[in-house]
C-alpha positions in Angstrom: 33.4 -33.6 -29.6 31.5 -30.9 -31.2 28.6 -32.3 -30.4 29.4 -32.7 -26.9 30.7 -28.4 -26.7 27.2 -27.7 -28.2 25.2 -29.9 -25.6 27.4 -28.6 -22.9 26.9 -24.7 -24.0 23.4 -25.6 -24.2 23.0 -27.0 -20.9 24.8 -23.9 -19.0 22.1 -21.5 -21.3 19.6 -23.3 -19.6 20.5 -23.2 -16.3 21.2 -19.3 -16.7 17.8 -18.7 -18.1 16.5 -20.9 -14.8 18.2 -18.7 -13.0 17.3 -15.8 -14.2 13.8 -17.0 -14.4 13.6 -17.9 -10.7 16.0 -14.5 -9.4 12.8 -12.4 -11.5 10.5 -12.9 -8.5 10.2 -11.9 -5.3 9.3 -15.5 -4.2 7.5 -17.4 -7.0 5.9 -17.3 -9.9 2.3 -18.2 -7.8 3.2 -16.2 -4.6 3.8 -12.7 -6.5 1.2 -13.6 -9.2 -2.1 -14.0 -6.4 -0.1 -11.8 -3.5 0.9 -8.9 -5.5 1.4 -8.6 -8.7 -2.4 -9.3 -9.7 -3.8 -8.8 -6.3 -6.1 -5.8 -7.2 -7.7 -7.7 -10.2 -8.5 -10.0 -7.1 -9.6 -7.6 -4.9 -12.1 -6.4 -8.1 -13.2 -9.6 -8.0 -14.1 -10.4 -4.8 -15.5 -6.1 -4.1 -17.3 -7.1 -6.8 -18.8 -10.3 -6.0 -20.1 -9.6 -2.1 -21.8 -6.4 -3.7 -25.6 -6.3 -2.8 -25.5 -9.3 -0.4 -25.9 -9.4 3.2 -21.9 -9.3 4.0 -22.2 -5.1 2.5 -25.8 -4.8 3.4 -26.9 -6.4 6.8 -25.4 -4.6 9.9 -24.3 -6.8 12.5 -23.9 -5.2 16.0 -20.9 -5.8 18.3 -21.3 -3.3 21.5 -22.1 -0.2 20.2 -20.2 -0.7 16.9 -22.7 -1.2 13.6 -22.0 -1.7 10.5 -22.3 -4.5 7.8 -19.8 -7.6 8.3 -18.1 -6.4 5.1 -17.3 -2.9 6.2 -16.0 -4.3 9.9 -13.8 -6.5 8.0 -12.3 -4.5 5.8 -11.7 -1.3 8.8 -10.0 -3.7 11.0 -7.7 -5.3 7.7 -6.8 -1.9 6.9 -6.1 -1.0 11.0 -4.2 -4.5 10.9 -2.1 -3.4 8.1 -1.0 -0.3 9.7 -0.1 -1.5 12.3 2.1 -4.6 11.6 5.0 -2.3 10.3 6.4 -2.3 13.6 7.4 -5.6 12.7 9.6 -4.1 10.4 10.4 -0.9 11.9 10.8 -1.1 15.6 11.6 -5.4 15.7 14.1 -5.6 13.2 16.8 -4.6 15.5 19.4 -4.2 12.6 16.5 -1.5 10.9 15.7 -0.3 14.7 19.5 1.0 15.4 19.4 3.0 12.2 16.4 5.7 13.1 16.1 4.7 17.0 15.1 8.6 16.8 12.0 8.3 14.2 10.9 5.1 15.8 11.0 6.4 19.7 10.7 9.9 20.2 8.7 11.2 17.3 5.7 9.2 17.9 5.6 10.2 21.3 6.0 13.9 20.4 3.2 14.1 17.4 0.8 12.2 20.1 1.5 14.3 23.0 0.9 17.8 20.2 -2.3 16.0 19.2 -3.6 15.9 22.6 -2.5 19.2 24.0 -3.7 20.7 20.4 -7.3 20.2 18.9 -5.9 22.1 16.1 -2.9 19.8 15.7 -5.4 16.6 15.6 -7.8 17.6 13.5 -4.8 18.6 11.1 -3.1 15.1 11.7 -6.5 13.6 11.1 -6.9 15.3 7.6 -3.4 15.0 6.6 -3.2 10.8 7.2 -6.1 10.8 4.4 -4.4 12.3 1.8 -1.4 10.6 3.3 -2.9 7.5 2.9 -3.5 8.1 -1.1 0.4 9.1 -1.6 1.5 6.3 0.3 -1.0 4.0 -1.1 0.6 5.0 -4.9 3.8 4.7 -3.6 3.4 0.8 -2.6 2.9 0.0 -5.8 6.0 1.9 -6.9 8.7 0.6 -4.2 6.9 -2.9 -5.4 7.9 -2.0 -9.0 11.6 -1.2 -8.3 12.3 -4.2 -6.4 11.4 -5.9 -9.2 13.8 -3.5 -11.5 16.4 -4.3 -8.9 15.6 -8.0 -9.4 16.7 -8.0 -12.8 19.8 -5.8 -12.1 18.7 -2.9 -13.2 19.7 0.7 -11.9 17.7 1.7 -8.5 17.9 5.0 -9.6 17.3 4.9 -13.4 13.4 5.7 -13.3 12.8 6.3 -10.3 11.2 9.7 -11.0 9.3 8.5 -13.7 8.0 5.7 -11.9 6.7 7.9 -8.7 4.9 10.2 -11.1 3.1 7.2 -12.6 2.2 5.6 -9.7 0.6 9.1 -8.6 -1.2 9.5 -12.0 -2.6 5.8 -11.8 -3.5 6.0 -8.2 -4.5 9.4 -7.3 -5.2 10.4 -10.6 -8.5 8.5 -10.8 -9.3 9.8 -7.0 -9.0 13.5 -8.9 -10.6 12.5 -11.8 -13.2 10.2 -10.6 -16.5 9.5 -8.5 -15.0 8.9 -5.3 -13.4 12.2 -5.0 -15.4 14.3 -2.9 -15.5 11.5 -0.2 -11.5 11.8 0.4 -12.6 15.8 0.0 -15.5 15.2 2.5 -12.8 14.9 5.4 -12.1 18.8 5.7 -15.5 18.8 7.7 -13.7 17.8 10.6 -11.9 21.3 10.7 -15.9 22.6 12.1 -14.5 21.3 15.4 -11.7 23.6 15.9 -13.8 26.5 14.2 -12.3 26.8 10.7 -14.3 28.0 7.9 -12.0 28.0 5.5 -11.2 24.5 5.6 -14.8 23.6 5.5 -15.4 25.5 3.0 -12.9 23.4 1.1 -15.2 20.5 0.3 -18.0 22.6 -1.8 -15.0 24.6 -3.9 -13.4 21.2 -4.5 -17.2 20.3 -6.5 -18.0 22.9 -8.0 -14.3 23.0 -9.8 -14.6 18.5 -9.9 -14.6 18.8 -13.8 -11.7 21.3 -14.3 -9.8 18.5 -12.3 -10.8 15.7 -14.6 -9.5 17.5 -17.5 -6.2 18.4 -15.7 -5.4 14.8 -14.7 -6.4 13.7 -18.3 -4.6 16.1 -20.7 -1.4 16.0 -17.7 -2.0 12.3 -17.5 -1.6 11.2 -20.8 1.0 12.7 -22.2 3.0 11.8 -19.8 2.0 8.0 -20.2 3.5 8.4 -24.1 6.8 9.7 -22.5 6.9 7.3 -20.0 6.5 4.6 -22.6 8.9 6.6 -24.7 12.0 7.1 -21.7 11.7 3.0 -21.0 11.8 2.1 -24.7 14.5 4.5 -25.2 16.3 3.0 -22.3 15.5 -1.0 -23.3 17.7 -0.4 -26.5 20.4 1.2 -24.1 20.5 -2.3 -22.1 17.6 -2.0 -19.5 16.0 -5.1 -18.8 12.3 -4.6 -18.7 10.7 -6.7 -15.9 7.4 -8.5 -17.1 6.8 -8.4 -13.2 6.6 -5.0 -13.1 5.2 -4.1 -16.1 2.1 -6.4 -15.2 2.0 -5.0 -11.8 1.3 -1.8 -13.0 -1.2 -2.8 -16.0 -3.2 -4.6 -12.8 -2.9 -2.0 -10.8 -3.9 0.8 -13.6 -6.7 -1.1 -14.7 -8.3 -1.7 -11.0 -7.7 2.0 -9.8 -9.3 3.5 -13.2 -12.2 1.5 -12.7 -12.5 1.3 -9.1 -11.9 5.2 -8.3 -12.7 6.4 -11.6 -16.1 4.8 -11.8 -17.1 3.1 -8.2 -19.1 0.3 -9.9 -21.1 -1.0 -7.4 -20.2 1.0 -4.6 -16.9 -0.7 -3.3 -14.5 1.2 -4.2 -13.1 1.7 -1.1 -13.4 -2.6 0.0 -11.1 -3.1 -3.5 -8.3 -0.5 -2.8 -7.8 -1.0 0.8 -8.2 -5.0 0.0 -5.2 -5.6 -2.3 -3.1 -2.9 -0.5 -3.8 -4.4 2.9 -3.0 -7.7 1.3 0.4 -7.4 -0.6 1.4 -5.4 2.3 0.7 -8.4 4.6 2.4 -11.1 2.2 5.5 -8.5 1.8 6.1 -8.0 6.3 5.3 -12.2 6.4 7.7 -13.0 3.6 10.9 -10.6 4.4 10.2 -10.9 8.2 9.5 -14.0 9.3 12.3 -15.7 10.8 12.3 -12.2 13.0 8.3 -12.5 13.6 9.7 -16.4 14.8 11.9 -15.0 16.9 9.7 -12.4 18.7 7.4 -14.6 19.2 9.4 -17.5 20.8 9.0 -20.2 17.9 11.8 -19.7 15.9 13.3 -23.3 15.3 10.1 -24.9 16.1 8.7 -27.2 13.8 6.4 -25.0 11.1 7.9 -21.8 12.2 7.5 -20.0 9.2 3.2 -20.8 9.3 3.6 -20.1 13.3 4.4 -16.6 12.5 2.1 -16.0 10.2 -0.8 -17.2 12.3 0.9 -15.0 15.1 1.0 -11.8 12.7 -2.4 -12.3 11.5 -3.9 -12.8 15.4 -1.7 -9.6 16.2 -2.7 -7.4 13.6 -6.6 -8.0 13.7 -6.7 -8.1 16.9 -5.6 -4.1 16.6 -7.7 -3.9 13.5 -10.7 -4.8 15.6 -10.0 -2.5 18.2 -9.5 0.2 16.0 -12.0 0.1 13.6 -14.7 -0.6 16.5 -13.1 2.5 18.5 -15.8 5.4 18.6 -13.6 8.3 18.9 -14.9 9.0 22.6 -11.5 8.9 23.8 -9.2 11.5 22.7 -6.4 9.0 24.1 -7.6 6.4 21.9 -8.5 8.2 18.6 -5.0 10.0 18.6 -2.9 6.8 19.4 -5.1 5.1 16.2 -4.4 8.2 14.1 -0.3 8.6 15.2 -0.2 4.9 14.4 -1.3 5.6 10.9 0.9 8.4 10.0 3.9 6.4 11.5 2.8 4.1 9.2 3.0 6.1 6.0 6.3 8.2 7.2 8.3 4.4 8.4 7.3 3.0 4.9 9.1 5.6 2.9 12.4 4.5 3.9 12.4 1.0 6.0 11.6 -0.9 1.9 14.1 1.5 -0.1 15.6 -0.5 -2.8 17.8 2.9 -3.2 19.4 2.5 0.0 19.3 -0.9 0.3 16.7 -1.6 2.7 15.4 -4.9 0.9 
């Protein structure tokens, strides 16, 4: 008999460990592993492998739109990105009836400013760069706390800490690094409403690079060693330390340092945008595709799930393309592209919040 209260006891441990095992990941142990946890050692990969051949140094030519297949790719995954949020935002009705204001009439506001201001586009323009790099950090973070969340941890304990980090380990080597003056470089566009103090902005930004690198670095890391401290300090108090996470941001740390910091090779840019672009693809397919089914008209069909996917990807690159091949001509055009992208970045904020629930 106390054999038997042993095996049984044993056999409940081991489902609770399975099931803690399996509740740990978003989807799977191979899904989060190549879609997002280690997707920019991927993407360092693969920037690093098509360096020097003919897909980053052989234009191709489509209209008036030349550049080398790698670059035409990577403008229209990024485009195709940005754009497949209103998957999220606008088609998830139950989302939708919660900001119907954000998602309706501030879009149409900040497009109409843009093209009754030059002043207010050029500023737009600017802003979605630097946008971009916050937002960019902050994937990485509202990635992280789902996976605190996953292991029922607080979605507030941290959360400070962990937007700081993901700044420091994003931007940080943008600051620090060789790639900053072309984020800086973007201020130029301000010589089209006049300004010289914004263009002036690019030159004081390199002649002051190195007192940046040393501010990131002696900011920087301390507060890694109190970062490191607060979660220790915490793991003895009962928080359960996702290995998710934790490798998340080790793969993510690792490929911005190198990538930004350094720009071996030149593709800096490909590698950043590439495993953003991707985990953000894998996250909209994942959560919403029974609603991408249903949009679509396939929902029930047989292969559904794959039906969307192909859907979203034909969708999304078919904006990418038109995006990235726009040639800013059309004030119509570039202003829809750029309102698109700060949309983007503001809907993103809130529509993932593991704080309020959102996912």
């Amino acid at each position: 008999m106390a054999s038997t209260g042993v095996l049984q006891q044993g056999l409940i441990r081991s489902r609770e460990e399975a099931h803690v095992f399996r509740s740990a990941w978003l989807v799977g142990p191979v899904f989060d592993s190549v879609f997002l946890i280690f997707s920019p050692l991927l993407a360092m990969a693969l920037g690093w492998a098509i360096a020097g051949t003919a897909l980053t140094e052989s234009p191709i030519r489509i209209g008036q739109y030349e550049a080398p297949p790698a670059t035409l790719f990577i403008g229209a995954f990024i485009m195709a990105h940005i754009f497949i949020v209103f998957f999220r935002s606008h088609l998830n009705r139950e989302i939708f009836r919660q900001y119907p204001f954000r998602f309706v009439l501030v879009p149409v506001a900040l497009f109409l400013a843009m093209m009754w201001s030059p002043w207010i586009a050029v500023s737009v323009s600017v802003l979605a760069t630097w946008w971009d790099v916050y937002h960019s950090s902050l994937q990485t973070f509202g990635i992280g706390r789902i996976y605190d969340a996953k292991v029922g941890n607080d979605s507030r304990r941290g959360r400070t800490l962990d937007i700081i980090l993901n700044l420091y380990l994003y931007a940080g080597p943008i600051l620090a690094g060789a790639t900053l003056m072309d984020h800086v470089e973007d201020f130029y566009e301000f010589e089209e409403v006049g300004s010289v103090f914004f263009t002036a902005i690019p030159a004081y930004v390199e002649s002051h690079a190195s007192w940046l690198t040393w501010a990131v670095l002696l900011t920087g890391v301390p507060f890694l060693a109190y970062y490191i401290y607060c979660y220790w300090r915490w793991a003895r108090q009962g928080y359960r330390v996702s290995f998710q996470k934790v490798a998340l941001l080790v793969s993510t740390a690792l490929c911005s340092i190198v990538t930004w910091g350094f720009n071996p090779f030149g593709e800096a840019f490909f590698i950043m945008n590439f495993f953003h672009a991707w985990q953000y693809f894998a996250l909209v397919w994942w959560v919403e595709k029974k609603n991408i089914a249903r949009t679509f008209g396939v929902e029930g069909k047989p292969w559904a799930p794959w039906l969307a996917l192909a859907l979203l990807l034909v969708v999304g690159f078919g904006y990418g393309l038109w995006a990235e091949m726009n040639d800013g001509t059309s004030p119509v055009a570039y202003n829809l592209i750029i309102v698109i992208a700060i949309m983007h970045f503001w809907y993103d904020g809130f529509i993932w919040s593991v704080r309020k629930k959102m996912v």
